[in-house]
Backbone as a ProteinNet text record, in pm:
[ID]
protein_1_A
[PRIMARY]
XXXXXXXXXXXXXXXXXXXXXXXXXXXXXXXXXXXXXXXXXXXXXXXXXXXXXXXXXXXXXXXXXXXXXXXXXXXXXXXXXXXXXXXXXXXXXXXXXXXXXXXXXXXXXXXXXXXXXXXXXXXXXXXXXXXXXXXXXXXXXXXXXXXXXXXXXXXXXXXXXXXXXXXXXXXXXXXXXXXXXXXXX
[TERTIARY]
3482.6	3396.6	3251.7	3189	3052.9	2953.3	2877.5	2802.1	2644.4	2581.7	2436.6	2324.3	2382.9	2279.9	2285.2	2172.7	2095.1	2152.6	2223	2232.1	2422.1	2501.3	2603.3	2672.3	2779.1	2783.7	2949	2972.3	3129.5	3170.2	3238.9	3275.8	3454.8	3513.9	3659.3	3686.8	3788.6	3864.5	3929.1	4023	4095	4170.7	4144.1	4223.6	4171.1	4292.1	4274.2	4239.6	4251.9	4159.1	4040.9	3999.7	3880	3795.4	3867.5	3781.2	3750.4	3820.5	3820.3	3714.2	3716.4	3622.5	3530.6	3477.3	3337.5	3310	3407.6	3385.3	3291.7	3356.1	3282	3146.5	3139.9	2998.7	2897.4	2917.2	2853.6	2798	2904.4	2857.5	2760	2780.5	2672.4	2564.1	2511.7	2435.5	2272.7	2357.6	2248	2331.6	2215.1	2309.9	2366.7	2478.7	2568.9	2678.7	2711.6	2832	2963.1	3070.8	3180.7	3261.8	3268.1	3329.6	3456.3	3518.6	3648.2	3701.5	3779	3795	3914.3	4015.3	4138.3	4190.3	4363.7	4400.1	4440.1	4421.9	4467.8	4596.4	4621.3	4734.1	4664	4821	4778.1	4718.3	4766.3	4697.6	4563.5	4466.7	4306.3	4252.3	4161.1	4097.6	3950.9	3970.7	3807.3	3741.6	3584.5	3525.6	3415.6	3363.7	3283.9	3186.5	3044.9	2905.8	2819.2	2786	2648.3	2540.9	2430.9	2310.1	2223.5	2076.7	1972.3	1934.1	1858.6	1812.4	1839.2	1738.7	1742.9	1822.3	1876	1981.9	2104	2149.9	2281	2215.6	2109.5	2112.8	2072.1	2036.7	2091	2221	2305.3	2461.1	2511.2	2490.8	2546.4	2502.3	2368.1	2348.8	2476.6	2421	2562.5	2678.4	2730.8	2856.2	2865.3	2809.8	2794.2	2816.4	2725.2	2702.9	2878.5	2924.8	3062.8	3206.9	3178.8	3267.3	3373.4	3281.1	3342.6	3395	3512	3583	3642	3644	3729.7	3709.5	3558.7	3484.2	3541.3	3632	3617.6	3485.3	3504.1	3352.4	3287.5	3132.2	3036.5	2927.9	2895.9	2798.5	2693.6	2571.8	2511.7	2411.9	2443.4	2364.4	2281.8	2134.1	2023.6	2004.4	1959	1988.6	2108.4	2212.5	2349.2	2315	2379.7	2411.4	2497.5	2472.2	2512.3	2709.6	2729.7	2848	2941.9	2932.3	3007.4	3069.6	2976.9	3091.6	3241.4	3203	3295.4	3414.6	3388.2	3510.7	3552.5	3485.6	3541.4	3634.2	3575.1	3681.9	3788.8	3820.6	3916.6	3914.6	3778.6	3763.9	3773.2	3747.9	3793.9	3635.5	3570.3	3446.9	3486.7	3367.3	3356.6	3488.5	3552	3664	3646.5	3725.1	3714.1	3739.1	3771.3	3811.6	3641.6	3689.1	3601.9	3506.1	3545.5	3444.9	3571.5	3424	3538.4	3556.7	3623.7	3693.5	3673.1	3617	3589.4	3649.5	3741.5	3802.3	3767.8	3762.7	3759.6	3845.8	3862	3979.3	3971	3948.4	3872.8	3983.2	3959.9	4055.3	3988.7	3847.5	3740.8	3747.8	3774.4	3705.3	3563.2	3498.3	3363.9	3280.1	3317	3268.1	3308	3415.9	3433.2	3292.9	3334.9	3197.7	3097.8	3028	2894.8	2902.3	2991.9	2997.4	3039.9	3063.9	3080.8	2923.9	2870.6	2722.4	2647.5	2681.9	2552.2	2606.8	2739.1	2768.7	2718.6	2742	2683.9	2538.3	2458.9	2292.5	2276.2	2355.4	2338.6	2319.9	2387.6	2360.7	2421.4	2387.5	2452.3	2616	2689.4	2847.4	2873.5	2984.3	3108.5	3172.7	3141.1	3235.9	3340.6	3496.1	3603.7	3708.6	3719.1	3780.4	3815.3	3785.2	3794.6	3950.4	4004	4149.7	4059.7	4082.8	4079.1	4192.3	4214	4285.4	4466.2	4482.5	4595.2	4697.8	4808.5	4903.9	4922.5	4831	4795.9	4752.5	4814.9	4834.6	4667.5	4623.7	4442.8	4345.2	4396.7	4303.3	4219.4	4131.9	4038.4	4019.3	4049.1	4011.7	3911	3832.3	3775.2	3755.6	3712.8	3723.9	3629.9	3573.4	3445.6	3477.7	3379.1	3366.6	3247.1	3182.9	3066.7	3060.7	2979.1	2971.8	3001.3	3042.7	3122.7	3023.2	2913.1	2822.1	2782.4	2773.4	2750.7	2847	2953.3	3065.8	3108.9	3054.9	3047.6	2971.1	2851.3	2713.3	2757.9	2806.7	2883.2	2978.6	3069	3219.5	3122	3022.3	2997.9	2886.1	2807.8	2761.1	2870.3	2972.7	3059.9	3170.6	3182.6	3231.6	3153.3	3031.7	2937.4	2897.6	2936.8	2953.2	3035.6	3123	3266.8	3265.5	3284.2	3260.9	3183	3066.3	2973.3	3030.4	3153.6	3195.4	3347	3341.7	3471.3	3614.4	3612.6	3671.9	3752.8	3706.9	3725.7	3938.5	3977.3	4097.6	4110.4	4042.1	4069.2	3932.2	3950.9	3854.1	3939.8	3894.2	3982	3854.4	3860.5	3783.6	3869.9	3877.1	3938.6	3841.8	3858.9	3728.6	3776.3	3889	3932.7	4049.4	4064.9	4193.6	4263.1	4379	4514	4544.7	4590.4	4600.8	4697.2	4760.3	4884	4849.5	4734	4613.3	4604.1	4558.7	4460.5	4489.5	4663.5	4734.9	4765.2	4777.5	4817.2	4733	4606.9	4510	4461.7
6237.5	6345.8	6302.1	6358.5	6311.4	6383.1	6292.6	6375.4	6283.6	6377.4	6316.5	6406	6473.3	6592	6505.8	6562.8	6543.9	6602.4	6712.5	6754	6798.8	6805	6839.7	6912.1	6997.9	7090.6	7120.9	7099.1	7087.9	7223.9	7253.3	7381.4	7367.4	7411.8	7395.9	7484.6	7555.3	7709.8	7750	7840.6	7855.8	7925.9	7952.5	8091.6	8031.1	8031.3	7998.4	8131.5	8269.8	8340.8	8338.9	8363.7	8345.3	8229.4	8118.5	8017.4	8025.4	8119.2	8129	8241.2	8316.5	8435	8359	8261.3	8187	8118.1	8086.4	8040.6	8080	8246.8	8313.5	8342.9	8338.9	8358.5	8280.7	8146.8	8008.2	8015.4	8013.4	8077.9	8160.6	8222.8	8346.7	8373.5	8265.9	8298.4	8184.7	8071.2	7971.1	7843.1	7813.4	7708.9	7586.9	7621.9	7479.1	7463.7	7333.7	7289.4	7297	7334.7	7351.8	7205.4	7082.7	6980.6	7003.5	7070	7054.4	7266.2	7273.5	7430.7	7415.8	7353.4	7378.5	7387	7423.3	7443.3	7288.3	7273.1	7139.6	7136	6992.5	7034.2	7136.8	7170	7256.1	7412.9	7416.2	7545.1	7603.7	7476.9	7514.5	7442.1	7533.1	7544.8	7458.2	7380.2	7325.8	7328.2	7385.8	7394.4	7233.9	7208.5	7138.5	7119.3	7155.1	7224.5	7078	7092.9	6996.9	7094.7	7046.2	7105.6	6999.7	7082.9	7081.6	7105.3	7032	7093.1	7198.1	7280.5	7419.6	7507	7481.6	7544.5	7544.9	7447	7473.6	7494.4	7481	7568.6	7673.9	7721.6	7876.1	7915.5	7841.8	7909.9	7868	7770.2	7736.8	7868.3	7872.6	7998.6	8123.2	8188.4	8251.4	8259	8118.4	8070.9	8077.9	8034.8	8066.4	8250.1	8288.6	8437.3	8498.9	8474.7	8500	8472.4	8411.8	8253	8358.8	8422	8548.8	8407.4	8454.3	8339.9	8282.2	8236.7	8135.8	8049.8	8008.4	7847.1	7715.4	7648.8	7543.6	7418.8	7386.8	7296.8	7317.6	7306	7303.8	7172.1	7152.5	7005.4	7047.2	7002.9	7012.3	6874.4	6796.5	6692.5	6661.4	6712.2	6711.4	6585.2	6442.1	6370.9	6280.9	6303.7	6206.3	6118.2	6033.8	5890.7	5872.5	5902.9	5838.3	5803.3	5746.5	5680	5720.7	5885	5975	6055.8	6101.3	6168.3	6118.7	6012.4	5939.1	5914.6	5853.8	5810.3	5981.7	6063.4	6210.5	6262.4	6202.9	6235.8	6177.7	6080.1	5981.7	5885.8	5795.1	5710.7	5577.2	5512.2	5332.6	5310	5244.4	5144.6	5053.8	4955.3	4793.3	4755.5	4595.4	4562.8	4544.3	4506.8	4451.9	4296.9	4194.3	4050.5	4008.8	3924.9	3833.9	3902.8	4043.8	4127.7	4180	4167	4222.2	4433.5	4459	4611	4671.8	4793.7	4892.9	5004	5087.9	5212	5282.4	5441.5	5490.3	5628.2	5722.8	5776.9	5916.2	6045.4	6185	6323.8	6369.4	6463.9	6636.7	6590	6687	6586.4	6684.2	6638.3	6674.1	6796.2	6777.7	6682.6	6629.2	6513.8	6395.6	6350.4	6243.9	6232.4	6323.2	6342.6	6243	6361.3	6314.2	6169.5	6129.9	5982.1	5892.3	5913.8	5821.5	5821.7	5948.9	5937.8	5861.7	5819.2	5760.9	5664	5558.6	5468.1	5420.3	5490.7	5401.5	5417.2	5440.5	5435.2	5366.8	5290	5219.4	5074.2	5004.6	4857.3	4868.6	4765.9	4755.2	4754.2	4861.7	4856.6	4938.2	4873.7	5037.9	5081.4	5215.9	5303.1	5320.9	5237.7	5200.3	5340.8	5375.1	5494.5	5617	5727.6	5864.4	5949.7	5970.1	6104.9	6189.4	6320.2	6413.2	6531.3	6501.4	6636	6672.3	6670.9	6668.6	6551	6601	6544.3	6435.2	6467.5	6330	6446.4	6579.9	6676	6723	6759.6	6779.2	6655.7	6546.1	6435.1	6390.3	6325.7	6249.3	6092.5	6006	5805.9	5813.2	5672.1	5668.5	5517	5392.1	5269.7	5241.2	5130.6	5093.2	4907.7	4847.2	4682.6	4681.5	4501	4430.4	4314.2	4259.1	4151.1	4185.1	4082.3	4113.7	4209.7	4138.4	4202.7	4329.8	4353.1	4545.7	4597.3	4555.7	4638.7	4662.6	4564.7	4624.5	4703.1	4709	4806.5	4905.8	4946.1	5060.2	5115	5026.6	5105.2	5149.6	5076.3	5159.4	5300.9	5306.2	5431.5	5545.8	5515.1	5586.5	5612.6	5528.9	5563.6	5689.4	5658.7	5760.9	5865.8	5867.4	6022.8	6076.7	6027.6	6063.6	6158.6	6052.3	6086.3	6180.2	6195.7	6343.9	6451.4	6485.1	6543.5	6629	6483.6	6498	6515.1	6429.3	6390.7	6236	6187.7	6000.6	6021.1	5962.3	5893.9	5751.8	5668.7	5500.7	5458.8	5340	5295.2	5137.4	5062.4	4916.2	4814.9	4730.2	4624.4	4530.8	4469.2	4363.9	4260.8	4145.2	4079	3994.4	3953.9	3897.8	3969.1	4043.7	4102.9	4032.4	4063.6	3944.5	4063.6	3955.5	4032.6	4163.6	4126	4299.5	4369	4355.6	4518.5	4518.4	4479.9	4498.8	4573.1	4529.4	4602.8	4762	4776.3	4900.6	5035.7	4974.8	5029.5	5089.6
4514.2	4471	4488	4543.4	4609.9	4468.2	4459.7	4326.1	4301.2	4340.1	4392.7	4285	4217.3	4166.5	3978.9	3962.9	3807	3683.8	3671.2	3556.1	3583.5	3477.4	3464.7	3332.4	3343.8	3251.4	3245.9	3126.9	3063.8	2975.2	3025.9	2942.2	2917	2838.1	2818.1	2725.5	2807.6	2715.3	2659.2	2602.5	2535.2	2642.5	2729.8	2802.8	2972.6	3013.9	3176.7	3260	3220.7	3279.4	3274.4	3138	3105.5	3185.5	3179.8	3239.9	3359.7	3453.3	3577.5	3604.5	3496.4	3521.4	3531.9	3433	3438.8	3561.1	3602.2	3719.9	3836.6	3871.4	3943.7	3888	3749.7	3693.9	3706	3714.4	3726.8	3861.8	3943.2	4138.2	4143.8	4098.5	4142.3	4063	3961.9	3867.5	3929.5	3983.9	4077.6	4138.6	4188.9	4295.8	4268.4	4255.1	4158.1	4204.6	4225.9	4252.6	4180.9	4215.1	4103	4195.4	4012.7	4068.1	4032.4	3941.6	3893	3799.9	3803.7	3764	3776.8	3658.4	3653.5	3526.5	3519.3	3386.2	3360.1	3198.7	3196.6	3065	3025.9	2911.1	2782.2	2731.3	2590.9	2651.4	2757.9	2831.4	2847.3	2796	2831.6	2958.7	3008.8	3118.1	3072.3	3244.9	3239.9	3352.2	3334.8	3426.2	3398.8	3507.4	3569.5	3644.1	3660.4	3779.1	3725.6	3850.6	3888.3	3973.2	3951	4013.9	4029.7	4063.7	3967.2	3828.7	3756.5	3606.3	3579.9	3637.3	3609.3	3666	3751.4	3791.3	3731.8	3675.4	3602.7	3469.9	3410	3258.1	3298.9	3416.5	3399.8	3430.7	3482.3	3449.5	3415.4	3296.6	3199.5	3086	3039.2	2963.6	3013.3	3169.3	3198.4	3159.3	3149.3	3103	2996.9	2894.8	2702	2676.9	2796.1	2729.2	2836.1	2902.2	2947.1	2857.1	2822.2	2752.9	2643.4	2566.7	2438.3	2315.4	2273.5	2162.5	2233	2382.4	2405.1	2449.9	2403.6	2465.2	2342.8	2388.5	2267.8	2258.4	2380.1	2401.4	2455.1	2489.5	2610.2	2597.2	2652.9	2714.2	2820.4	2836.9	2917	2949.4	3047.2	2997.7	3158.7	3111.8	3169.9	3309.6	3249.6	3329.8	3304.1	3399.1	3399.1	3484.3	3436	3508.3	3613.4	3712.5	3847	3866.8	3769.6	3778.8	3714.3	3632.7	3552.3	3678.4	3823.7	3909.7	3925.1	4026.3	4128	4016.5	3897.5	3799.4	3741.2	3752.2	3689.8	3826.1	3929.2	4087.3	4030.8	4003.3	3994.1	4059	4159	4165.6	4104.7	4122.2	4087.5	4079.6	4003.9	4025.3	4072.7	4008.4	4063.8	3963.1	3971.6	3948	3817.6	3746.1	3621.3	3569.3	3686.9	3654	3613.7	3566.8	3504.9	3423.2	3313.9	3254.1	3172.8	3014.2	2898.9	2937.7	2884.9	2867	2767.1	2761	2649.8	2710.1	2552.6	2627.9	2515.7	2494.6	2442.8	2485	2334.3	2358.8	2292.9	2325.5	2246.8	2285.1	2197.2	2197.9	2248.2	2299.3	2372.5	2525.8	2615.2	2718.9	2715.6	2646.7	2717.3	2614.9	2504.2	2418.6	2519.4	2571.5	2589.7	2739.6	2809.7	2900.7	2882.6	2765.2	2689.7	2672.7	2566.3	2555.4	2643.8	2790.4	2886	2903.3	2925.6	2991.1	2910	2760.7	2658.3	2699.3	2685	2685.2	2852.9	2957.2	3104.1	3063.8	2978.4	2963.8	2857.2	2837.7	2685.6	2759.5	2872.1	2937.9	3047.8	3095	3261.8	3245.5	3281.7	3227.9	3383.3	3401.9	3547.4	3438.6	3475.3	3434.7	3559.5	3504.1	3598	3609	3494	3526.7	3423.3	3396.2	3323.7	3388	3268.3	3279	3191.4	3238.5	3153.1	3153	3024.5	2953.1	3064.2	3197.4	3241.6	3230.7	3177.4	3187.3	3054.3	2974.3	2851.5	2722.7	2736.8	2603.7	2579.4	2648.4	2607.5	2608.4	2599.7	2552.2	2680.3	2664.6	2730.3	2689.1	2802.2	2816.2	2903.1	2877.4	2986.4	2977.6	3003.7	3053.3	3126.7	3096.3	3171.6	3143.6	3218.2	3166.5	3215.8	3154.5	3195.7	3114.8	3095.4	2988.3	2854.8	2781.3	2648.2	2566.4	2558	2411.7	2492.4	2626.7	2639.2	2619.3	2668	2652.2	2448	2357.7	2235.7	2195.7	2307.8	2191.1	2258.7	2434.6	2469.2	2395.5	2314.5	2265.4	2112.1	2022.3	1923.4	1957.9	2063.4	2122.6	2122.5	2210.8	2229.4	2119.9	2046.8	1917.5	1817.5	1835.5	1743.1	1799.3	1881.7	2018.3	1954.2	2003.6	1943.3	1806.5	1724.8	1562.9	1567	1608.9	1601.3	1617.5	1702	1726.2	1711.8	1606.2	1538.1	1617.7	1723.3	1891.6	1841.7	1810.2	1839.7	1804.8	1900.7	1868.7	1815.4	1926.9	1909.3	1994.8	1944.6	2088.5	2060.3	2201	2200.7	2247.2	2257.3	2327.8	2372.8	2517.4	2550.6	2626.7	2521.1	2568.9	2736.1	2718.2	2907.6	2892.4	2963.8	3008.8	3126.4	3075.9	3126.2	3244.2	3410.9	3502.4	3494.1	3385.6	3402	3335.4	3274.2	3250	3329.7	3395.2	3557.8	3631.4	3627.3	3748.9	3713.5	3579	3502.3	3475	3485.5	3478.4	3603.4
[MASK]
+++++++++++++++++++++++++++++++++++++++++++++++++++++++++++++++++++++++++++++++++++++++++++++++++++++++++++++++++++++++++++++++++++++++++++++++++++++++++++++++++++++++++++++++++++++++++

């Protein structure tokens, strides 16, 4: 998933029409990329747009004022960090040997979002890899490493994301992970 643009915007539904309607609404409201627009577990729908700034808060507004009662989350986060696309593709980062492991674990995908984006702006960390919401009952992981002490001030950022939001499942820390994480992961 190629993702070069500044601002990104999480929306997640109650209703897989609905979400689809927004879809077309988001398109045609300004020029934004649709990275992801599918149904996921628990039968809610998630959309996904990148832009420019101003371009996706205007169809994101669009999207709020479309949405009716069946928006459960929305996110909009101005400048993202670089390294929230490629792992939301389902890309792989950089490796994880020789670097401790922080995971965290939300029962919002568009919270867990958010808190990948605070936690990769919190220290030099890869974000190694993000699931959202398919196939894992609604929920959202996401996994990153770097040196031990970022990867703790990352997992309590992302912990207090979380909690704000009243999202947090777990979070873990693995300070050397043994090669059959490695492989599992």
């Amino acid at each position: 998933m190629k993702f070069s643009e500044s601002a990104i915007s999480v929306l997640e539904f109650t209703s897989i029409t609905r979400g689809l309607f927004v879809v077309d609404v988001v398109a045609k409201k300004a020029d934004v990329k649709v990275l992801l627009a599918e149904p996921v577990s628990h039968g809610k729908f998630i959309l996904l747009f990148t832009g420019g700034v101003g371009e996706v808060e205007e169809s994101y507004a669009a999207a709020l004022d479309a949405s009716g009662d069946f928006l459960v989350e929305n996110i909009l986060i101005a400048q993202v960090t670089r390294e929230l696309g490629p792992a939301i593709g389902g890309e792989s980062s950089a490796p994880f040997a020789n670097h401790a492991v922080g995971m965290l674990e939300s029962t919002s995908i568009a919270a867990a979002v958010e808190a990948a984006d605070r936690v990769m702006k919190t220290a030099p960390l890869n974000l190694n890899r993000f699931r959202m919401g398919k196939g894992i009952g609604g929920k959202s992981y996401f996994i990153f490493s770097g040196m031990l002490e970022d990867v703790q001030a990352g997992i309590e950022v992302g912990v207090e994301q979380l909690e704000s939001y009243g999202a947090l499942i777990g979070s873990e820390l693995i300070a050397r992970p043994n090669a059959e994480f490695l492989e599992v992961v």
